[in-house]
N, CA and C atoms of all chains as a GROMACS GRO file, in nm:
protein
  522
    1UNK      N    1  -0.044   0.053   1.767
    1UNK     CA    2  -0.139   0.018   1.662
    1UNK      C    3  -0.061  -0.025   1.538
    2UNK      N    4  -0.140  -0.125   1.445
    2UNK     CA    5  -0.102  -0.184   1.347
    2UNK      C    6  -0.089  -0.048   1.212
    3UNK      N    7   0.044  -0.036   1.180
    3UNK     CA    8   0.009   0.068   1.018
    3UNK      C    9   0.062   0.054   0.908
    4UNK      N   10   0.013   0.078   0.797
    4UNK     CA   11   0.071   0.042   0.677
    4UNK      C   12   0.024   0.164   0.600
    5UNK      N   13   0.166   0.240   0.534
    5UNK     CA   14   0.182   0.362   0.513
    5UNK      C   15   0.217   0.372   0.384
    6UNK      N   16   0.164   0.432   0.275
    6UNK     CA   17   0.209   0.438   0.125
    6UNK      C   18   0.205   0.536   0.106
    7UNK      N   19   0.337   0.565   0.014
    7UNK     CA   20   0.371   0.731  -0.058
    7UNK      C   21   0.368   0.753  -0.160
    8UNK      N   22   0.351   0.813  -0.232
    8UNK     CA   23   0.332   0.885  -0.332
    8UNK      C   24   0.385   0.985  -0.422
    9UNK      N   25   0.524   1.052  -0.369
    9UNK     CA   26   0.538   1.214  -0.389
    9UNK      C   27   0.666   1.187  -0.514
   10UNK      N   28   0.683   1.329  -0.582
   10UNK     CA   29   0.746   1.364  -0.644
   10UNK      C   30   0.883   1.296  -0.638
   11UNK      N   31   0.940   1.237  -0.746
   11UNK     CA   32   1.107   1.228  -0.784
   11UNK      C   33   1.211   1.248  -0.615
   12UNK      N   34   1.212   1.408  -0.688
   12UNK     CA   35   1.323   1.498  -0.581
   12UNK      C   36   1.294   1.426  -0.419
   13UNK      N   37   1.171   1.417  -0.397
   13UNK     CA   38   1.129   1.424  -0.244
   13UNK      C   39   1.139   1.220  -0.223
   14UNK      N   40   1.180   1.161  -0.314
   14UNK     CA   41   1.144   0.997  -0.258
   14UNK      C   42   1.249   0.980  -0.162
   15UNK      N   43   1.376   0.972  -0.183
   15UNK     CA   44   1.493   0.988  -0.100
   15UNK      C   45   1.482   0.995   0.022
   16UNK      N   46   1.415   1.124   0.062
   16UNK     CA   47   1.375   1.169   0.203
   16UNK      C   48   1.281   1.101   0.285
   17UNK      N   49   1.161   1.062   0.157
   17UNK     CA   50   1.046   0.986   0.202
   17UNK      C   51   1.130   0.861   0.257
   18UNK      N   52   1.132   0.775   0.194
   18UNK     CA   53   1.234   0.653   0.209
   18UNK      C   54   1.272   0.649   0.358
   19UNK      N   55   1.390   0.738   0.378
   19UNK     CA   56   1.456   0.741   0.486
   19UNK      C   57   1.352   0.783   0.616
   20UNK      N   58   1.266   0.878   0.595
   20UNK     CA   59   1.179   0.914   0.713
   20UNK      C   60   1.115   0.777   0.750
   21UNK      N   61   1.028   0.690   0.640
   21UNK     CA   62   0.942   0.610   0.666
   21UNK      C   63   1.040   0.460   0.742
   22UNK      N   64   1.140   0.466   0.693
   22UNK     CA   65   1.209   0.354   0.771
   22UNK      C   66   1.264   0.372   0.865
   23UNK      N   67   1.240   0.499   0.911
   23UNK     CA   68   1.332   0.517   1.074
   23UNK      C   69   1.195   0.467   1.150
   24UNK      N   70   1.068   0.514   1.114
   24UNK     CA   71   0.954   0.403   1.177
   24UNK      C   72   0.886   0.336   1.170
   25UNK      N   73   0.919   0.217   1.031
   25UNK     CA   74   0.823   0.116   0.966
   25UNK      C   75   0.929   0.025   0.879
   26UNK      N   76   0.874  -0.073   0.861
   26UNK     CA   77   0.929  -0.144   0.772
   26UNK      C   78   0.889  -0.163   0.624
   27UNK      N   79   1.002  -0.130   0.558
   27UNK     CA   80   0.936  -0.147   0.424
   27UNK      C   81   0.913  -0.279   0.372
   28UNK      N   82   0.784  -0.266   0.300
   28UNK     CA   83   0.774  -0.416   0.242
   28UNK      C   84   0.769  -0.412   0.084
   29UNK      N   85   0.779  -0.319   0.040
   29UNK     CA   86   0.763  -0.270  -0.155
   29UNK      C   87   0.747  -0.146  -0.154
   30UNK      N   88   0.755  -0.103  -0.287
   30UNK     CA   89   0.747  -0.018  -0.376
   30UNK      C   90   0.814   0.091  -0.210
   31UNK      N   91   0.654   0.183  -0.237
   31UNK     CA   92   0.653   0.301  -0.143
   31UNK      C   93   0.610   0.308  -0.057
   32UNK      N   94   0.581   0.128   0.000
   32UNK     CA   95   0.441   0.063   0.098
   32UNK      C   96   0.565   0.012   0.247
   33UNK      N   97   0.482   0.052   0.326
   33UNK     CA   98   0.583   0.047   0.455
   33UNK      C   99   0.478  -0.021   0.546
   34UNK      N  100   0.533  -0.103   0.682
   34UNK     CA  101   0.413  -0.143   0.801
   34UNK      C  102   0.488  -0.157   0.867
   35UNK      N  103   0.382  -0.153   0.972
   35UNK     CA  104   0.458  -0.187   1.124
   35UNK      C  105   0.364  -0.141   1.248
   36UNK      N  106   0.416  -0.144   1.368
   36UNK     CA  107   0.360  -0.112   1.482
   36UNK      C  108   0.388  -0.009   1.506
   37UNK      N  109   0.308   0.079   1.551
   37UNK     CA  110   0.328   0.233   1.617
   37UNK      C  111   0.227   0.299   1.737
   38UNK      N  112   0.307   0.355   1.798
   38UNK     CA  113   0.242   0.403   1.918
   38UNK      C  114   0.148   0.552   1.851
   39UNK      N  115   0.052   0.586   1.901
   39UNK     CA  116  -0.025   0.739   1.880
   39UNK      C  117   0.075   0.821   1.821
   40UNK      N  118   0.197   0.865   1.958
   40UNK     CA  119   0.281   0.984   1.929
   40UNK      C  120   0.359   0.954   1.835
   41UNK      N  121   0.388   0.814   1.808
   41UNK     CA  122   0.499   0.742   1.678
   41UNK      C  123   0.433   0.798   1.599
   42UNK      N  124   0.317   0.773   1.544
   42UNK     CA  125   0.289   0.800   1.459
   42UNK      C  126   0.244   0.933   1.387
   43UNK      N  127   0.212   1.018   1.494
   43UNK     CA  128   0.189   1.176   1.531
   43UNK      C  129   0.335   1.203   1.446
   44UNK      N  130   0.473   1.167   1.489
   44UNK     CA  131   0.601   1.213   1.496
   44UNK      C  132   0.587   1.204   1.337
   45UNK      N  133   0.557   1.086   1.274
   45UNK     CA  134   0.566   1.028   1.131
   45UNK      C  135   0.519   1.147   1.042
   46UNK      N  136   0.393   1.157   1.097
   46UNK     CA  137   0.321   1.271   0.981
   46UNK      C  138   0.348   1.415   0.997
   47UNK      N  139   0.421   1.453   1.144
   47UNK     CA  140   0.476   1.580   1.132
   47UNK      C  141   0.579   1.579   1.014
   48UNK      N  142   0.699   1.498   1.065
   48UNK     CA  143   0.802   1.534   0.962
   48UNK      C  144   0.712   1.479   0.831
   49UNK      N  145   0.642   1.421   0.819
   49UNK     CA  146   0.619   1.357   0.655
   49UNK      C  147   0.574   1.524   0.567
   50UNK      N  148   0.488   1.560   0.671
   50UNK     CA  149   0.440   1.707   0.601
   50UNK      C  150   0.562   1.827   0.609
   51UNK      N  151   0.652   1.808   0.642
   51UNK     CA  152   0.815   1.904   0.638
   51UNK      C  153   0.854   1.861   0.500
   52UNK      N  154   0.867   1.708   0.456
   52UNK     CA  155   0.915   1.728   0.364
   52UNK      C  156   0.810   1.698   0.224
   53UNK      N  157   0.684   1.697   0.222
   53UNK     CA  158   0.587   1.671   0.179
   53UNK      C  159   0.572   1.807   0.088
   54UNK      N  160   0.549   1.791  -0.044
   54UNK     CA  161   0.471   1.915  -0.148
   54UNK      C  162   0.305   1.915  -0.136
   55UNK      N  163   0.193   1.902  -0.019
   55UNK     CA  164   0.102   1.874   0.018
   55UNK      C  165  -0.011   1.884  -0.094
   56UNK      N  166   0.072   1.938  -0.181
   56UNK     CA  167  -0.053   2.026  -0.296
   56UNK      C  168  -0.080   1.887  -0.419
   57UNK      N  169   0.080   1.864  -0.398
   57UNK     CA  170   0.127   1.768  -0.483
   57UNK      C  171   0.141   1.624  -0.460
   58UNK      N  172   0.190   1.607  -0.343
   58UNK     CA  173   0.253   1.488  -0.308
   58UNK      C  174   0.158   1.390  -0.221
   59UNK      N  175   0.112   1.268  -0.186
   59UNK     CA  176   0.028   1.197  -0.131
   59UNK      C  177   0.093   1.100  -0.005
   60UNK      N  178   0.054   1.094   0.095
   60UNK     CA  179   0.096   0.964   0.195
   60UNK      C  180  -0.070   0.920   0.274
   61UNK      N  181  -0.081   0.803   0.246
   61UNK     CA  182  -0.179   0.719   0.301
   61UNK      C  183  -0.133   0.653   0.413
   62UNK      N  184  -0.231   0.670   0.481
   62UNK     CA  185  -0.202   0.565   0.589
   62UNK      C  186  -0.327   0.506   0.699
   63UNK      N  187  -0.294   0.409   0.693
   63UNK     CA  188  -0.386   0.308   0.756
   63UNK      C  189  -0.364   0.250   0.873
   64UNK      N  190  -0.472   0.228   0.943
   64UNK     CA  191  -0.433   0.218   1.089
   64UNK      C  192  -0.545   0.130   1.133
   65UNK      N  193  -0.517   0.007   1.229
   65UNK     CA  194  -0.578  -0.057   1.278
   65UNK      C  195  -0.530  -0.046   1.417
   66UNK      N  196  -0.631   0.022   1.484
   66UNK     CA  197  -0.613   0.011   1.637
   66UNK      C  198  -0.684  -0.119   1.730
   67UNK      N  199  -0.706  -0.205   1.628
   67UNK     CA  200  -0.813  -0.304   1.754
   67UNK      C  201  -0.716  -0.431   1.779
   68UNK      N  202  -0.729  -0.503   1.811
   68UNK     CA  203  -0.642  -0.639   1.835
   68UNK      C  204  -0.641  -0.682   1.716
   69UNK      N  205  -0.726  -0.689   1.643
   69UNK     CA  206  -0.755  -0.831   1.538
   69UNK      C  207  -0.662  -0.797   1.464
   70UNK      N  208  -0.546  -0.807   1.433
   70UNK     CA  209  -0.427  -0.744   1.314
   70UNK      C  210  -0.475  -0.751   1.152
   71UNK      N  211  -0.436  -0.688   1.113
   71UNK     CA  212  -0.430  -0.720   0.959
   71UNK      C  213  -0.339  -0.832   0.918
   72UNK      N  214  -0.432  -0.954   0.810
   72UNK     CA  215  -0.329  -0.996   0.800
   72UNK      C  216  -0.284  -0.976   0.638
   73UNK      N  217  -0.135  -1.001   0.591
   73UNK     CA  218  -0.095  -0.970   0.505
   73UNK      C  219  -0.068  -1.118   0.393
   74UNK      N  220  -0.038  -1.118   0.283
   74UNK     CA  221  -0.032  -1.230   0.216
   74UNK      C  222   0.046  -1.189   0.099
   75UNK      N  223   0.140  -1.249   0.082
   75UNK     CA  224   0.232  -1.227  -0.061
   75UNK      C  225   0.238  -1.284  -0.127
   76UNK      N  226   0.167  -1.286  -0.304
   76UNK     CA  227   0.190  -1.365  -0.396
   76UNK      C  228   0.306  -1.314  -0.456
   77UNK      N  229   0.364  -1.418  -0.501
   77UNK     CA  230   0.507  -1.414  -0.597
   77UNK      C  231   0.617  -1.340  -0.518
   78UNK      N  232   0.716  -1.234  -0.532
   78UNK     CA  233   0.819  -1.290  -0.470
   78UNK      C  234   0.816  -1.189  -0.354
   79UNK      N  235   0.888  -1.214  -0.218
   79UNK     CA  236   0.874  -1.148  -0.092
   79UNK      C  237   0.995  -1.042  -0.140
   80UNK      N  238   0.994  -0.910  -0.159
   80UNK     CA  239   1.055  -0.783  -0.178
   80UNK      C  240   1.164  -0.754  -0.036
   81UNK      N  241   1.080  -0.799   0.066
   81UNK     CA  242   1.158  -0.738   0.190
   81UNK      C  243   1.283  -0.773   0.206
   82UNK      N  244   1.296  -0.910   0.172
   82UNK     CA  245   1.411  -0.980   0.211
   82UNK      C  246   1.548  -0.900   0.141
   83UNK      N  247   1.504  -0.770   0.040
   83UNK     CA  248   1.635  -0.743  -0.045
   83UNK      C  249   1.678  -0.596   0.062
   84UNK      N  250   1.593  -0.601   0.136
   84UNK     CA  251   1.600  -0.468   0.223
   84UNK      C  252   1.710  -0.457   0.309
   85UNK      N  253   1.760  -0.529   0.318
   85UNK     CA  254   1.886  -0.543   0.410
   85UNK      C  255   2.007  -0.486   0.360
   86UNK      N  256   1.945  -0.490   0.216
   86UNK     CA  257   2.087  -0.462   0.100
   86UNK      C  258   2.043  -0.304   0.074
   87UNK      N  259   1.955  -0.217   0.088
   87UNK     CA  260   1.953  -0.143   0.048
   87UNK      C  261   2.014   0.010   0.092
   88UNK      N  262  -1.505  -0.902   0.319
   88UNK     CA  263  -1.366  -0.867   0.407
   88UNK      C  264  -1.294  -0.702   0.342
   89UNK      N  265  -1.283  -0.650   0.436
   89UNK     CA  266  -1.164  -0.505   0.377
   89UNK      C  267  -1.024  -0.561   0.307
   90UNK      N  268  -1.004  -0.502   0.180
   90UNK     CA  269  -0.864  -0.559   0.140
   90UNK      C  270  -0.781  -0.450   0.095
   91UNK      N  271  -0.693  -0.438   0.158
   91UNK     CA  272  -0.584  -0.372   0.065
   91UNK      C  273  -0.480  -0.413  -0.014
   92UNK      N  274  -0.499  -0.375  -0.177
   92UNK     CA  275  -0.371  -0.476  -0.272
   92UNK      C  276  -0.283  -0.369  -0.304
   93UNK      N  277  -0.096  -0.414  -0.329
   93UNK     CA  278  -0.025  -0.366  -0.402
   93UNK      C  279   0.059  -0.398  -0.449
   94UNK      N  280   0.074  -0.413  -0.603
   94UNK     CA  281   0.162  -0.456  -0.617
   94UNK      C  282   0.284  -0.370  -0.718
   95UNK      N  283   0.380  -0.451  -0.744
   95UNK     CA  284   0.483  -0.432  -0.764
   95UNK      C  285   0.518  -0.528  -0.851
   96UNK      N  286   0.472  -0.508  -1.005
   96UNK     CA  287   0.551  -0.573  -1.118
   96UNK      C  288   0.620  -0.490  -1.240
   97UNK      N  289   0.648  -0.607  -1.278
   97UNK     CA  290   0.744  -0.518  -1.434
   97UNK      C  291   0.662  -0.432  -1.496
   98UNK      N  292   0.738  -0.328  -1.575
   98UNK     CA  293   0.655  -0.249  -1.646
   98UNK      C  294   0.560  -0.281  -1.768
   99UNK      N  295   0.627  -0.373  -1.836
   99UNK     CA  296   0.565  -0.452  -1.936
   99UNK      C  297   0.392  -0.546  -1.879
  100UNK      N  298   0.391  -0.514  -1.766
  100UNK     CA  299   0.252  -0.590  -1.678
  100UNK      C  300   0.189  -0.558  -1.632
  101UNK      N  301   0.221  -0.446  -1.597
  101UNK     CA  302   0.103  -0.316  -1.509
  101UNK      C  303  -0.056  -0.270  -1.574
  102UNK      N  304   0.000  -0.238  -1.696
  102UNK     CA  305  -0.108  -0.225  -1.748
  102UNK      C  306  -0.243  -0.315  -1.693
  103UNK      N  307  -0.196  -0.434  -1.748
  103UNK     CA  308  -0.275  -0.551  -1.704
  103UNK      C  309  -0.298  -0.556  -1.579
  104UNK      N  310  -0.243  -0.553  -1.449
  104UNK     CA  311  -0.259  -0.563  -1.331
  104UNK      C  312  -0.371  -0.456  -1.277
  105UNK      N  313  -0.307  -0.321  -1.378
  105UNK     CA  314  -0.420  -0.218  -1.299
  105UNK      C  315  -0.559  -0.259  -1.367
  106UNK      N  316  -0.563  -0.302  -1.509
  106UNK     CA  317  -0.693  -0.362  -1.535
  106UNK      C  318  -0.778  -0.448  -1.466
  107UNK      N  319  -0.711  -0.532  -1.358
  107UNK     CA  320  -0.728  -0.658  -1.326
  107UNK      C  321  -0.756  -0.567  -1.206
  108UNK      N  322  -0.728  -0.533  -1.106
  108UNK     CA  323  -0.725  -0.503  -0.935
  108UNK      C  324  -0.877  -0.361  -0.971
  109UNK      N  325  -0.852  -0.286  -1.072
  109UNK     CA  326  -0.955  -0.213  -1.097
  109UNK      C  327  -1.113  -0.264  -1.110
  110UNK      N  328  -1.090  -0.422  -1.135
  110UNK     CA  329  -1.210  -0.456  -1.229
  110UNK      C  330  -1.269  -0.517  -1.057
  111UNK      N  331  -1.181  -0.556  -0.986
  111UNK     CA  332  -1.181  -0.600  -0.821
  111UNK      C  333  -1.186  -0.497  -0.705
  112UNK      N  334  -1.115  -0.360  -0.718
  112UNK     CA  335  -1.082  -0.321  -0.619
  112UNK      C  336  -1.121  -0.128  -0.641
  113UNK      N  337  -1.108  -0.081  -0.529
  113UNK     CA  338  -1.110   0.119  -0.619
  113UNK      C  339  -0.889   0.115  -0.592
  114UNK      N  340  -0.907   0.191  -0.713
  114UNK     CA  341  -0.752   0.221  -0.724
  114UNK      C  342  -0.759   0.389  -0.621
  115UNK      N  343  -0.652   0.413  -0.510
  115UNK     CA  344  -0.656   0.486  -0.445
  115UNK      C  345  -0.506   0.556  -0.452
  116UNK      N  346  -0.372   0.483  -0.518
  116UNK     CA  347  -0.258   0.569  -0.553
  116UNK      C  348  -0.178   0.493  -0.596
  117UNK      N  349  -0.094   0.560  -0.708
  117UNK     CA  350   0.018   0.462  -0.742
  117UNK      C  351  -0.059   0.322  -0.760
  118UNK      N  352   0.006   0.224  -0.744
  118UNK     CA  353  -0.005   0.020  -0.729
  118UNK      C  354  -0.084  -0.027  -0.605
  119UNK      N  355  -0.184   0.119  -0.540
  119UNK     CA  356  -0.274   0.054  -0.464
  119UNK      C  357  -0.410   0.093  -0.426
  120UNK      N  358  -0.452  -0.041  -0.408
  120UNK     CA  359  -0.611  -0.047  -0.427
  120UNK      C  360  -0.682  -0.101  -0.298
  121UNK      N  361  -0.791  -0.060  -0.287
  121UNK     CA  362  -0.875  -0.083  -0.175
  121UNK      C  363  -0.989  -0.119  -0.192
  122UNK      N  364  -1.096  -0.207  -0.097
  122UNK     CA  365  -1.232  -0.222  -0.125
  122UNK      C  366  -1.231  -0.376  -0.012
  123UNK      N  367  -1.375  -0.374  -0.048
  123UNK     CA  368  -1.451  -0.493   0.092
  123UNK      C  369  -1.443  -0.622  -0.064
  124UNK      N  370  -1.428  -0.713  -0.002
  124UNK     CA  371  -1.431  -0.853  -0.102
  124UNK      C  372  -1.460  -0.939  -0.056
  125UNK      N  373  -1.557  -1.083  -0.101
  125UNK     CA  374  -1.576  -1.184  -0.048
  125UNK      C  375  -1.460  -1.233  -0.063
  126UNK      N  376  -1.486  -1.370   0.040
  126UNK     CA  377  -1.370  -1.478   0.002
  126UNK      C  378  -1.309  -1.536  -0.166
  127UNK      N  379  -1.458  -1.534  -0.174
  127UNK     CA  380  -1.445  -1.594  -0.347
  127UNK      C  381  -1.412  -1.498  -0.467
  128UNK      N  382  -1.428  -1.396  -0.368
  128UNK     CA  383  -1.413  -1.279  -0.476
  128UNK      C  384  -1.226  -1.220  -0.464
  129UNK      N  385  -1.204  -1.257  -0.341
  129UNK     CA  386  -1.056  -1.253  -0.299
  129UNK      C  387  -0.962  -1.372  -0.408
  130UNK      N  388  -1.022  -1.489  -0.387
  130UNK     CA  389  -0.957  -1.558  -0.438
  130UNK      C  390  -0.905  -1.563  -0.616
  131UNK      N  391  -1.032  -1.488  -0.690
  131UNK     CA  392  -1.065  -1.475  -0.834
  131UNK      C  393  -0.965  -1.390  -0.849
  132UNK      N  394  -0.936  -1.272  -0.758
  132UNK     CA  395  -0.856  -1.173  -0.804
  132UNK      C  396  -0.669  -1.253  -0.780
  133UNK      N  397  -0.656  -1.336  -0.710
  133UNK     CA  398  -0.554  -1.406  -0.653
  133UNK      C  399  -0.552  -1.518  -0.798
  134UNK      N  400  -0.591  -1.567  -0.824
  134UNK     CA  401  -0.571  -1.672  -0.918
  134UNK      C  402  -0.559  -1.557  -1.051
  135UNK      N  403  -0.622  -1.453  -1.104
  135UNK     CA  404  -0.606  -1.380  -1.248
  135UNK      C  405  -0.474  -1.311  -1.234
  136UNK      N  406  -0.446  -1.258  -1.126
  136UNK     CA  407  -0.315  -1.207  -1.064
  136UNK      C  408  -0.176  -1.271  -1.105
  137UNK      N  409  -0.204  -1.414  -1.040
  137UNK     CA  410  -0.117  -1.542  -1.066
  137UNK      C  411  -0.044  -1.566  -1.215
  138UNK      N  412  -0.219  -1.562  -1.245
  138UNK     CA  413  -0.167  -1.588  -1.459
  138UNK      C  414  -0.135  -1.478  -1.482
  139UNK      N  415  -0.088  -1.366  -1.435
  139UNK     CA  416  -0.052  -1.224  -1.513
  139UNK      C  417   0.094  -1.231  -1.470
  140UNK      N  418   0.127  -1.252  -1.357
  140UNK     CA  419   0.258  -1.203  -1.287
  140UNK      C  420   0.353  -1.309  -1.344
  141UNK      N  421   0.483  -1.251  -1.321
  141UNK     CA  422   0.625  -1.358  -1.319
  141UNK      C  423   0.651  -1.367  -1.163
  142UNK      N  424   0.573  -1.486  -1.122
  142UNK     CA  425   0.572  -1.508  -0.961
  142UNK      C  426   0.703  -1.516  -0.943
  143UNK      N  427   0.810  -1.514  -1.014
  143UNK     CA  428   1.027  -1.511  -0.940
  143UNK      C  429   1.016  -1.397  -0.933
  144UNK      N  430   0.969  -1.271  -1.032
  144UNK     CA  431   1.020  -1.143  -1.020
  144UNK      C  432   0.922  -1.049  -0.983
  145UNK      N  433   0.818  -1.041  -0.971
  145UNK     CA  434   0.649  -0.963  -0.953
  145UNK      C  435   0.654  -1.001  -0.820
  146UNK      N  436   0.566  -0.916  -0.713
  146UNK     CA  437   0.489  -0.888  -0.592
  146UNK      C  438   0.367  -0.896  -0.595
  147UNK      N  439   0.279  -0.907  -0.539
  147UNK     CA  440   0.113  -0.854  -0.505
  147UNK      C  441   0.136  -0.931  -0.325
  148UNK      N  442   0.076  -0.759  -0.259
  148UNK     CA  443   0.060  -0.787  -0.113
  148UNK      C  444  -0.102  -0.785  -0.103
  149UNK      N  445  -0.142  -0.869  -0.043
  149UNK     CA  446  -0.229  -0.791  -0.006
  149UNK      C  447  -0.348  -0.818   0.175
  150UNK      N  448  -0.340  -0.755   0.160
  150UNK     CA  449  -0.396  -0.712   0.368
  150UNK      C  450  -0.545  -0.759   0.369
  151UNK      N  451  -0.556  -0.813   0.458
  151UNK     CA  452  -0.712  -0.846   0.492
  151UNK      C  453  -0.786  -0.773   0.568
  152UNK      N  454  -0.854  -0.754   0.659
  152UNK     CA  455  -0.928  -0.748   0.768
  152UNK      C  456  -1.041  -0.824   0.771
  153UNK      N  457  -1.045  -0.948   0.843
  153UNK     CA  458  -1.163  -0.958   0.797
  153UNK      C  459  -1.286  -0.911   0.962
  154UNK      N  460  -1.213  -0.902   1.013
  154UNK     CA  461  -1.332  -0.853   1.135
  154UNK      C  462  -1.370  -0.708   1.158
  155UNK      N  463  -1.497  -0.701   1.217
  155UNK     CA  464  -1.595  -0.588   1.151
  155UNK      C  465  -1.509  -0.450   1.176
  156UNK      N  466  -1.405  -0.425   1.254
  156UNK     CA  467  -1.328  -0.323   1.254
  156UNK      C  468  -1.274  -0.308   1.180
  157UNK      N  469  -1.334  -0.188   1.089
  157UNK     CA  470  -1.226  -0.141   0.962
  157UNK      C  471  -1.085  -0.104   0.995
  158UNK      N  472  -1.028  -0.131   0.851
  158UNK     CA  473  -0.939  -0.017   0.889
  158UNK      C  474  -0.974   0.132   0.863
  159UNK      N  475  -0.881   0.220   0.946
  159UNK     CA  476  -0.905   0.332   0.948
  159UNK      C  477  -0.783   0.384   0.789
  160UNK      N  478  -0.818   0.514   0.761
  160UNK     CA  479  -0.766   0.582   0.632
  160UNK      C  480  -0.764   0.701   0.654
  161UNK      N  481  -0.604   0.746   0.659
  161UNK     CA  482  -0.590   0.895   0.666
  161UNK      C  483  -0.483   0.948   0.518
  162UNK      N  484  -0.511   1.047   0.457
  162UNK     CA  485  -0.453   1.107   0.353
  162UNK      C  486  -0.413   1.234   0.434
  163UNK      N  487  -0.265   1.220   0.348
  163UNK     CA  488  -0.168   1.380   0.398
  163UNK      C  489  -0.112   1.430   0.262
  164UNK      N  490  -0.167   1.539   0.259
  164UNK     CA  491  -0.124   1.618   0.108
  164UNK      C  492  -0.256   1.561   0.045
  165UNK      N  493  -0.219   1.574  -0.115
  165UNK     CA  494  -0.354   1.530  -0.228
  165UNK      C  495  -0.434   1.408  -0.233
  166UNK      N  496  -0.554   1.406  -0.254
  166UNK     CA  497  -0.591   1.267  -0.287
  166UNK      C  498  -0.603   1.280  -0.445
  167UNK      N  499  -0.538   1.151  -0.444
  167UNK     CA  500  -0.537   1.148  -0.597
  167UNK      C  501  -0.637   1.028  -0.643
  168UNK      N  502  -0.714   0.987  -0.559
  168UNK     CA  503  -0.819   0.893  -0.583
  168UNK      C  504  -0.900   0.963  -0.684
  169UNK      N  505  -0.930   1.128  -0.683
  169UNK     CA  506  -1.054   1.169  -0.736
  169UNK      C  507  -0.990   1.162  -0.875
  170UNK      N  508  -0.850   1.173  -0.939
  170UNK     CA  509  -0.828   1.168  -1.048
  170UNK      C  510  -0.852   1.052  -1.111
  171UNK      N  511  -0.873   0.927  -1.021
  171UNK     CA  512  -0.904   0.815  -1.108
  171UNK      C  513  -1.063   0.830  -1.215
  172UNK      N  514  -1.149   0.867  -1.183
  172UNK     CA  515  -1.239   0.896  -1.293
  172UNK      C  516  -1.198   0.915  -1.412
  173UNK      N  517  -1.081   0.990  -1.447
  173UNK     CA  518  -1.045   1.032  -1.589
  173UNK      C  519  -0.940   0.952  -1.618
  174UNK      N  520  -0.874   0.842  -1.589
  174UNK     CA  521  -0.814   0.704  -1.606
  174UNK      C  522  -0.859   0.596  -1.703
   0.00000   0.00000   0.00000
């Protein structure tokens, strides 16, 4: 399924966020990640997200399109991803 | 159509942006916003966007759906949507 995942959390905890969300999505800005994921992919995502998550405090959205019709996406002004390689 | 916007500009512009995507969209965390939009109503927010941003250095993504399958929306940890009222 199609997902696009945004975070939210505290300072201390972005670091971690960061690294969790790109071992299974691609980032495209800020704290906004997408990509394809299987059920358990994504099961796997929100276990660890809530390990390192302050739940009281901290926020992760995520959106999910399970049908064929994809989301489609559109970027005004400048494409962010392309600096991702460098990061 | 379902839209999801986020963007990612200078600090000196936000202000304005969240004015602008607010007056279009519900703000749901951080630089992103959600809501159903016509075409024309997509486009209004795409052209005020335009005149706000430095299209070399500013972002705005934003996701469509336009077929009747929503997307789906899951929150882990706080929603901080309900704090938008006092914004």
């Amino acid at each position: 399924m199609y997902v696009i995942a945004v975070y939210d959390v505290a300072a201390e905890r972005t670091g971690k966020m960061l690294r969790l969300c790109r071992q299974h999505l691609h980032w495209i800005q800020n704290s906004v990640f997408e990509g394809e994921l299987t059920a358990v992919g994504l099961r796997e995502l929100e276990i660890e997200a809530e390990k390192i998550m302050d739940l009281s405090y901290d926020s992760l959205i995520i959106f999910t399109n399970t049908h064929v019709h994809r989301v489609e996406r559109r970027i005004i002004g400048r494409e962010k991803q392309e600096i991702d390689q460098f990061l």
